[in-house]
C-alpha positions in Angstrom: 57.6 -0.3 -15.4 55.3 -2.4 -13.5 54.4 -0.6 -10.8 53.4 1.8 -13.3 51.7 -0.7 -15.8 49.7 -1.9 -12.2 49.0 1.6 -11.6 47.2 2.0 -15.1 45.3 -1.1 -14.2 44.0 -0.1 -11.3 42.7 4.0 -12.7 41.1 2.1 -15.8 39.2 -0.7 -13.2 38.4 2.7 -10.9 37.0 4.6 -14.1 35.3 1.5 -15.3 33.5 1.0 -11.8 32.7 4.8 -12.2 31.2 4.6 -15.6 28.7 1.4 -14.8 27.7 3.2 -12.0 27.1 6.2 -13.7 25.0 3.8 -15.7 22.8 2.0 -13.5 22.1 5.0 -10.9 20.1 6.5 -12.7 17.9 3.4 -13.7 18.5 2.5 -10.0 16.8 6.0 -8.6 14.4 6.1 -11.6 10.9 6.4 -9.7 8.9 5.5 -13.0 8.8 1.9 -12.8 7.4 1.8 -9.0 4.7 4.4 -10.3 3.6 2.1 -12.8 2.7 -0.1 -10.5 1.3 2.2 -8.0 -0.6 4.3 -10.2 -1.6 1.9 -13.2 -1.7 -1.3 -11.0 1.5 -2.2 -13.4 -0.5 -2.1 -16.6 1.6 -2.3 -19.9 2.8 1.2 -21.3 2.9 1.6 -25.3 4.8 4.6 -27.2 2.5 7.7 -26.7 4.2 9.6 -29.2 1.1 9.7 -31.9 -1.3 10.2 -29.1 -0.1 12.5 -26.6 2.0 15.3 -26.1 2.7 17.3 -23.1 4.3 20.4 -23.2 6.3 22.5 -20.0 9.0 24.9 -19.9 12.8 22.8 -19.6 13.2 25.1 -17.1 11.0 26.7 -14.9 10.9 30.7 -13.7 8.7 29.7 -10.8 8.6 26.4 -9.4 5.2 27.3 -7.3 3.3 27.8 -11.2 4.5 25.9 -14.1 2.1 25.8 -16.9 1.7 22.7 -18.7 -0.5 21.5 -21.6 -1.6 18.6 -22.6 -2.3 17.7 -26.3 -4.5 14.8 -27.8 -3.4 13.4 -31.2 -5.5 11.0 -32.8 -5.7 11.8 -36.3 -9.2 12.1 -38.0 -10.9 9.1 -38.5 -9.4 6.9 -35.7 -12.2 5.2 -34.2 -10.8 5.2 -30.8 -10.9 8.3 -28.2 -9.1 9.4 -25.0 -11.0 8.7 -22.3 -8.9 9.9 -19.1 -5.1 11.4 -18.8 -3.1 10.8 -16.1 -0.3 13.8 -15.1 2.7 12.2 -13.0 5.5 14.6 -11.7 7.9 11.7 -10.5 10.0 13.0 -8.0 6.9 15.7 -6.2 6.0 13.8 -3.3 2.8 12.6 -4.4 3.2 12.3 -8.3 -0.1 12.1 -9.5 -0.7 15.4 -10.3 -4.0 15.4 -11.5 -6.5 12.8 -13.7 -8.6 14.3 -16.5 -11.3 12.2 -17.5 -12.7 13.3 -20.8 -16.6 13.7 -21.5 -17.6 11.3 -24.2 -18.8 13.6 -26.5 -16.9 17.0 -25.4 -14.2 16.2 -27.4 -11.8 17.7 -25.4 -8.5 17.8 -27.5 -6.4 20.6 -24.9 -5.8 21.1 -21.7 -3.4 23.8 -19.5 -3.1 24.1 -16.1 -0.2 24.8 -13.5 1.8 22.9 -11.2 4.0 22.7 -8.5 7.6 20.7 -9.0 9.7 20.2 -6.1 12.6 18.5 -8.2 14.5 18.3 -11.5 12.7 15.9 -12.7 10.7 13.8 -15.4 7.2 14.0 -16.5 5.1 11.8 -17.5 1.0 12.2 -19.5 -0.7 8.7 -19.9 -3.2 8.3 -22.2 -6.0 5.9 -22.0 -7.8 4.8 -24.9 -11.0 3.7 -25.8 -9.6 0.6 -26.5 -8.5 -0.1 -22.9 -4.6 0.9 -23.5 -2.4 3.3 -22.2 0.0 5.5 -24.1 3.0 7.1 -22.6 5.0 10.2 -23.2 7.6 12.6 -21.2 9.0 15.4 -20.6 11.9 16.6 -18.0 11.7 19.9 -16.3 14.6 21.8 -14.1 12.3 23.5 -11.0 13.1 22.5 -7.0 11.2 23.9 -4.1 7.4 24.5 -5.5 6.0 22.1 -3.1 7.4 23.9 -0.1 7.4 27.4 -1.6 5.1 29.8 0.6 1.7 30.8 -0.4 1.7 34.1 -2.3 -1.6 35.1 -0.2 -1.9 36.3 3.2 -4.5 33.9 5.1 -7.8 35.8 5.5 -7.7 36.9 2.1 -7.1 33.3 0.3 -9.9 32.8 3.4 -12.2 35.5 1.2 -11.8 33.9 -1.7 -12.3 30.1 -0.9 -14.6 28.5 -3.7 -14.7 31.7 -5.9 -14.7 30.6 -9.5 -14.3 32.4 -12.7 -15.5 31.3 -16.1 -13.9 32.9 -19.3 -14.7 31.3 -23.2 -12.3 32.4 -26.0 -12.8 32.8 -29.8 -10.7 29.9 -31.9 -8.5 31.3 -34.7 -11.4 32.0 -37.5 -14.3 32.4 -35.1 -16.2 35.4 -33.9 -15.3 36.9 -30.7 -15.7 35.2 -27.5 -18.8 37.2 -26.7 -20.9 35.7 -29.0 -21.1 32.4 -26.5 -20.8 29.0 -27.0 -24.1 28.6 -28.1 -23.9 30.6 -31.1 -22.7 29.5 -34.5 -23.2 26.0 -35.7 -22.9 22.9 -32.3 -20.0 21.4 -33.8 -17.6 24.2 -33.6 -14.9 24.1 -31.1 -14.6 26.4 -28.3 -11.8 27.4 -25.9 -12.6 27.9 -22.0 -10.9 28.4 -18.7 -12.0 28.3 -15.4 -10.5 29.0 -12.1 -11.0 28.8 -8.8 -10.1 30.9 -5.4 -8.4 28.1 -3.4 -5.0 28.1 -0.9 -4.2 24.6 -2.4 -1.8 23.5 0.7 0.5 21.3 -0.2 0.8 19.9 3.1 4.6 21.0 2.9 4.4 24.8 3.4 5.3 26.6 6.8 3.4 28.6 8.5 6.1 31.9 8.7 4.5 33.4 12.0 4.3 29.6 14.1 6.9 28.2 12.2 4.6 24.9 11.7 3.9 22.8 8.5 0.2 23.9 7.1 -2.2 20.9 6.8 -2.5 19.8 3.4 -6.2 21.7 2.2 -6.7 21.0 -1.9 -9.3 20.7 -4.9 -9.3 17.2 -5.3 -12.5 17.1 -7.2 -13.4 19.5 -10.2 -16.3 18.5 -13.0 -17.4 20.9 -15.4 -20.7 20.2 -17.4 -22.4 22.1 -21.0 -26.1 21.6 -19.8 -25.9 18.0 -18.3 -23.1 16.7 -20.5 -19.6 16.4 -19.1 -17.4 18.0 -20.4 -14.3 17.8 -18.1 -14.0 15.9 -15.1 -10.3 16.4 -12.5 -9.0 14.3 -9.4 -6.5 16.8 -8.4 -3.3 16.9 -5.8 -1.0 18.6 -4.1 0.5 19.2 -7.2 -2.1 21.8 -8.5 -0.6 25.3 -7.8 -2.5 27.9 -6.0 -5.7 28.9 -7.1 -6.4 26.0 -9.8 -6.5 27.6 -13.3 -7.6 24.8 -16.1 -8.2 25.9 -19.7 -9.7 24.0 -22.2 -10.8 23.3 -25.6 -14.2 21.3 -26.2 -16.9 21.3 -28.9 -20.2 22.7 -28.0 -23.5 21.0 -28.3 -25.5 24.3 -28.1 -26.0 24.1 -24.6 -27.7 27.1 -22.7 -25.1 26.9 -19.7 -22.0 26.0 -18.5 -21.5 24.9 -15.1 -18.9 23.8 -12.3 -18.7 21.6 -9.5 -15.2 21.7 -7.1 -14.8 19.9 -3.9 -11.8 20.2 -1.6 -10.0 17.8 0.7 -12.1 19.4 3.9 -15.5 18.6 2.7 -16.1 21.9 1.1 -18.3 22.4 -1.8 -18.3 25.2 -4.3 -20.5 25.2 -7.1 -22.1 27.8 -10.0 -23.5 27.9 -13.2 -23.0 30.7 -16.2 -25.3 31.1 -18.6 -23.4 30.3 -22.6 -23.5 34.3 -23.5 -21.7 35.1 -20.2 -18.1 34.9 -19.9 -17.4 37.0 -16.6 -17.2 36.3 -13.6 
């Protein structure tokens, strides 16, 4: 009896060691806290839930081109605004995603785009406010591999289409069709937009399948979007972005005559054009 009654002691100790480990590890391996302090410069993080919401698949078809959206959600009549979100996929290799600073009178309430996620993993949309504060909120996706995963384009023809962009506008729900421009109708009324750009996007962590060496990391890193000479949209972008960036939008026009883009890439590469509001092709 007490060799058995020791033997009990010692498997309850063993699965009490097992459970506080299975406890801490995770806090232990959690990246946020360091990219808090990396990314913020350790700035306090308040309860996004009212603010901001981000929404991705829990788990993804295609690792290489993820969509996610992200969602303002002041309520009417709150004096403050979002100024600039912050997109962190914690365990890609360089988490910060993208940074979406807002125009001050686009009122940009939306935005999609798509992403690569190399690992199960949380993420994170930070809000900051008007009133100089940042508000947090999460998500967790199951994807592995979409930082490593090959291009889906051979290399001259991602070559032929560096800096192409493409500038679409949608009708809302109750609004004419989207060929009416954003210029028509009264300035107030939201519009819906996307634009996208030819690009490789190298993450920096794809091989070359023929020489069997890593391809440099080649990216947007720079994206503004005016209506006339207001900013609407403004992204520092990363590794992250998939393939051929592809940011949608919503935004309220000020009767501007034209929309335009600026992107600039990691190699000093400049792309720029300009659509007139009634024009929605390419």
């Amino acid at each position: 009896m007490p060799g058995r009654r020791f033997h009990l002691l010692c498997i309850a100790s063993l699965l009490s060691v097992m459970l506080v480990d299975a406890r801490v590890a995770p806090a232990a391996n959690d990246p946020w806290p360091g990219l808090v302090q990396d990314i913020f410069n350790n700035r306090p993080m308040n309860d996004g839930a009212d603010v901001i919401a981000i929404e991705m698949p829990y788990r993804a078809e295609d690792a290489a081109i993820v969509p996610v959206t992200l969602r303002t959600k002041l309520p009417p009549g709150d004096s403050r605004r979002v100024v600039r979100i912050t997109l962190v996929i914690d365990q890609n290799p360089a988490p910060m995603a993208a940074k979406f600073e807002l125009g001050p009178d686009a009122n940009v309430t939306e935005i999609s785009t798509r992403v690569r996620v190399n690992n199960y993993t949380d993420v994170h949309a930070v809000a900051e406010l008007s009133d100089g504060k940042l508000y947090m909120t999460k998500t967790y996706v199951k994807a592995s591999g979409g930082c490593s995963a090959p291009a889906t384009k051979v290399a001259d023809e991602a070559k032929g289409r560096l800096g192409q962009m493409r500038y679409r506008q949608f009708a809302r729900a109750g609004e004419g069709p989207a060929s009416q421009g954003l210029g028509q109708g009264p300035a107030s009324a939201t519009r819906e937009a996307q634009i996208m750009i030819g690009h490789p996007s190298h993450s920096g962590l794809q091989m070359d399948q023929v020489t069997q060496l890593y391809i440099p990391a080649f990216f947007v890193d720079q994206l503004r979007l005016w209506q006339d000479d207001s900013l609407v949209l403004a992204m520092e972008g990363g590794i992250s972005i998939s393939e051929d960036p592809n940011i949608r939008f919503t935004y309220v026009s000020n009767g501007a005559k034209r929309f335009r883009a600026e992107a600039r890439d990691t190699e000093g590469h400049v792309f720029q054009k300009e659509w007139k509001v009634d024009d929605s092709g390419t």
